[in-house]
C-alpha positions, 0 to 999 in steps of 0.5 A, a space after each residue: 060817927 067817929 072823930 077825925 083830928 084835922 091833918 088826917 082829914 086833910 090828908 083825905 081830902 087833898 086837893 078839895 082843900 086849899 089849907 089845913 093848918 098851913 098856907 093856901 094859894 094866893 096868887 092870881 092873874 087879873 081876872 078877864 072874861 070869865 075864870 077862876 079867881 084865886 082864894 081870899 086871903 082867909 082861905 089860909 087856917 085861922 091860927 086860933 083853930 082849936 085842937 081837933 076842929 077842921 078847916 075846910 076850904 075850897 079853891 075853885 071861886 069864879 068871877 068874871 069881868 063886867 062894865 055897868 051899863 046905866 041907866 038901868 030900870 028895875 023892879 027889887 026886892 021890894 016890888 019897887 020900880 027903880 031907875 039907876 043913874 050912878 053907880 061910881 059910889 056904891 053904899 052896901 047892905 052886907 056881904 053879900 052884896 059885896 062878894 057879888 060885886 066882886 065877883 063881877 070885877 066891880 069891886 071898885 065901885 064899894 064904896 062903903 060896907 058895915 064895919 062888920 063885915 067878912 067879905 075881902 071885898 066889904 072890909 076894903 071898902 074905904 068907908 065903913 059903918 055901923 046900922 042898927 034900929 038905934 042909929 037908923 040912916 042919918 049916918 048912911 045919907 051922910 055917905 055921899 054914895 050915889 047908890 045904896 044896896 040893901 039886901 034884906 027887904 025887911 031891914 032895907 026896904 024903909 032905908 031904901 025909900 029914904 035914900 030915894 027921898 033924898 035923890 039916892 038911887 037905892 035897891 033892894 035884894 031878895 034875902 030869901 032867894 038862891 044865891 044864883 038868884 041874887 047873883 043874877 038880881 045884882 047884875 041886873 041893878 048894874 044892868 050887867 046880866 049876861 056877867 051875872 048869869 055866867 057868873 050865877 050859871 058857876 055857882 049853880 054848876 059847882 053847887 050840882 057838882 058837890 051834890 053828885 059828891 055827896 050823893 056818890 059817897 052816901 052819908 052826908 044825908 043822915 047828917 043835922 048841920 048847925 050853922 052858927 055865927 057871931 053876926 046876928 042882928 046887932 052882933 049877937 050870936 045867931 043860928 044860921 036858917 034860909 035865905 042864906 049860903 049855908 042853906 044853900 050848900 047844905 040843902 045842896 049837899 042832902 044834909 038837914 040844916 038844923 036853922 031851916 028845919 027849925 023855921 029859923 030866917 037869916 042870922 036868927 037869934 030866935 033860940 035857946 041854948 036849950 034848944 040847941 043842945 036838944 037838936 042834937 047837931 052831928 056836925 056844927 059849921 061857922 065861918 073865920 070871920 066867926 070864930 075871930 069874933 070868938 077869939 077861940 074855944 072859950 070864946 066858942 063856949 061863951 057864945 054857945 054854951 051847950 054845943 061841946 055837949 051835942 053829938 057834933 061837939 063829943 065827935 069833935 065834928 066842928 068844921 070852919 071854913 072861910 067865911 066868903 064860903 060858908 057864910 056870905 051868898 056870893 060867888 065863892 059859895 059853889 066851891 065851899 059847897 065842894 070842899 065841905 062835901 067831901 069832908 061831911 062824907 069823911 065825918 060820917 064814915 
C-alpha cells in the first residue's frame, strides 16, 4: 500500500467528498417529505487535520418529515412493553437517538442529550448531561422530559425501569442491530413507521450502493480497519466493534473491522496498546468530534501510542471524517459509507 497526501486524494475522489481541507455545502431548504438534507456543519475538514492524514465526507444525508402519532404501544430493546403518551420533551441516550430524530424532521423534540455528544442534533439540544455509574439517574429524573430513549439495553435498561417508576415514559433501543434497523425501531416509539422505513429503506440503499463501489473497484476487502474513538465508556479511549455505524459501513464495504474480529462490543475500552499494534490495522478510521477531543497529532499518540507504528500509521492511511458519518448509526451513516468506498480503494491501490 502506498501513502496518499490529502489533496491528491481529493482530487481522486471528486465529488464523493464534500471537502478536504476546505469548505463544503451547507445550505439547504427545509426538508418536506422525503430528501436529501444537506451536510452537518462538521462535513467542512477539521483545521487540526495532521499533515498527510484524510478527510472524507459524503454529501448525500437523507431525511424525511414525519408528525408522531401517540399513544403508541410497543415492545424495546429490552422486551419490555411500553406505552408512549408524551413525546414534546425527549430525553436521549446518545447520539444515535438523536441523528435519528433528526432525521425524522423531529429534532425539535430533544430535549436533553449527554454533554458529549457529536451529533448537530444532540449538541443543540437545550439541556445537556453527564451519566455514569457514579452519578446514576437522579440527575436525568430531575429533567423534566416527558420521554426518555435509551439506546443501549445494558447500560439503559435499569434507567428506563426507573423513569417508568416515576410516571416517565421510557424505551430502550437494541444496540446491537443494523442502523436501518434502529431507524425503524424509533420511528415506531413515535408511532412514525412509514417516515422511519423510508428513511431506513435510504440508508439501507446507499450502504448496497457503497458495497457495489467497492466490490467494482476490488481491494477494499484485503484491507483491516481500526476504528477508534475518544467517547468510550466514561470518556475513555475506545475500539469501535458491533453494534455500531463503523461496522456497519465496514462489513458493508467488504473490509475487516479490527473491533468486530476482535469480539470487541460498542466503544470498547477492552484493549491494549500491545494488542493494537499487533493487529496491525491498514487503515485507522475516527470521526471529527474524535480528534477534537484529541486536539491533534500528539494528542493522537497519547491516546493510542502504538498506532503511527501499525501498517496504517507508516502509510499515512489515518482517514477522518465527520463524526455523524462514521461514528453515530443514523441517517447520515449510508453516505459515509459511499464516500469512504471510494477512498479505501484510493488507499489500496
Amino acid at each position: 500500500m502506498r501513502s496518499t497526501r490529502v489533496v491528491p486524494l481529493c482530487l481522486a475522489l471528486g465529488l464523493a467528498l464534500t471537502a478536504c481541507g476546505g469548505g463544503g455545502d451547507d445550505d439547504a431548504a427545509e426538508p418536506t417529505g422525503s430528501q436529501t438534507a444537506a451536510p452537518s456543519a462538521d462535513s467542512e475538514a477539521p483545521p487540526n487535520l495532521p499533515d498527510g492524514w484524510h478527510y472524507v465526507a459524503g454529501d448525500d444525508i437523507p431525511a424525511e418529515t414525519a408528525t408522531p402519532e401517540l399513544p403508541v404501544t410497543v415492545v424495546d430493546g429490552t422486551d419490555t412493553e411500553v406505552t408512549v403518551d408524551d413525546a414534546s420533551r425527549v430525553i436521549v441516550g446518545g447520539d444515535d437517538v438523536a441523528a435519528i430524530l433528526g432525521g425524522l424532521g423531529l429534532a425539535d423534540l430533544v430535549y436533553a442529550a449527554p454533554e458529549n455528544s457529536a451529533s448537530t442534533v444532540a449538541l443543540e439540544a437545550p439541556q445537556q448531561f453527564a451519566f455514569s455509574q457514579e452519578t446514576g439517574t437522579e440527575g436525568l429524573l430531575s429533567v423534566d422530559g416527558t420521554l426518555f430513549i435509551g439506546n443501549n439495553p445494558a447500560r439503559h435498561g435499569d434507567v428506563a425501569a426507573q423513569f417508568r417508576d416515576a410516571g416517565v415514559d421510557a424505551v430502550v433501543l437494541d444496540d446491537q442491530q443494523s442502523t436501518a434497523d434502529k431507524i425503524r425501531d424509533i420511528a415506531g416509539y413515535l408511532g412514525v413507521d412509514e417516515a422511519g422505513e423510508r428513511l431506513a429503506g435510504t440508508v439501507e440503499e446507499q450502504l448496497a450502493e457503497a458495497s457495489e463501489t467497492a466490490e467494482g473497484i476490488g481491494g477494499a476487502d484485503e484491507l483491516r480497519v481500526l476504528q477508534v474513538t475518544s467517547s468510550g465508556a466514561g470518556g475513555a479511549n475506545a475500539v469501535v466493534g458491533t453494534g455500531t455505524a463503523g461496522a456497519d459501513i465496514v462489513q458493508a464495504l467488504g473490509a475487516t473491522s479490527v473491533g468486530v474480529e476482535a469480539g470487541l462490543r460498542g466503544y470498547s475500552v477492552e484493549f491494549s496498546d500491545e494488542g493494537l499494534l499487533d493487529a496491525r490495522p491498514d487503515v485507522i478510521l475516527m470521526g471529527t468530534a474524535d480528534l477534537e477531543e484529541w486536539g491533534d497529532l500528539e494528542g493522537f499518540v497519547q491516546a493510542f501510542p502504538t498506532l503511527l507504528d501499525t501498517p496504517a500509521g507508516q502509510a499515512g492511511n489515518i482517514v477522518v471524517m465527520p463524526s455523524e458519518q462514521i461514528k453515530v448509526s443514523g441517517p447520515a451513516s449510508g453516505a459515509g459509507a459511499k464516500a469512504l468506498a471510494l477512498a479505501l480503494a484510493e488507499l489500496a491501490a
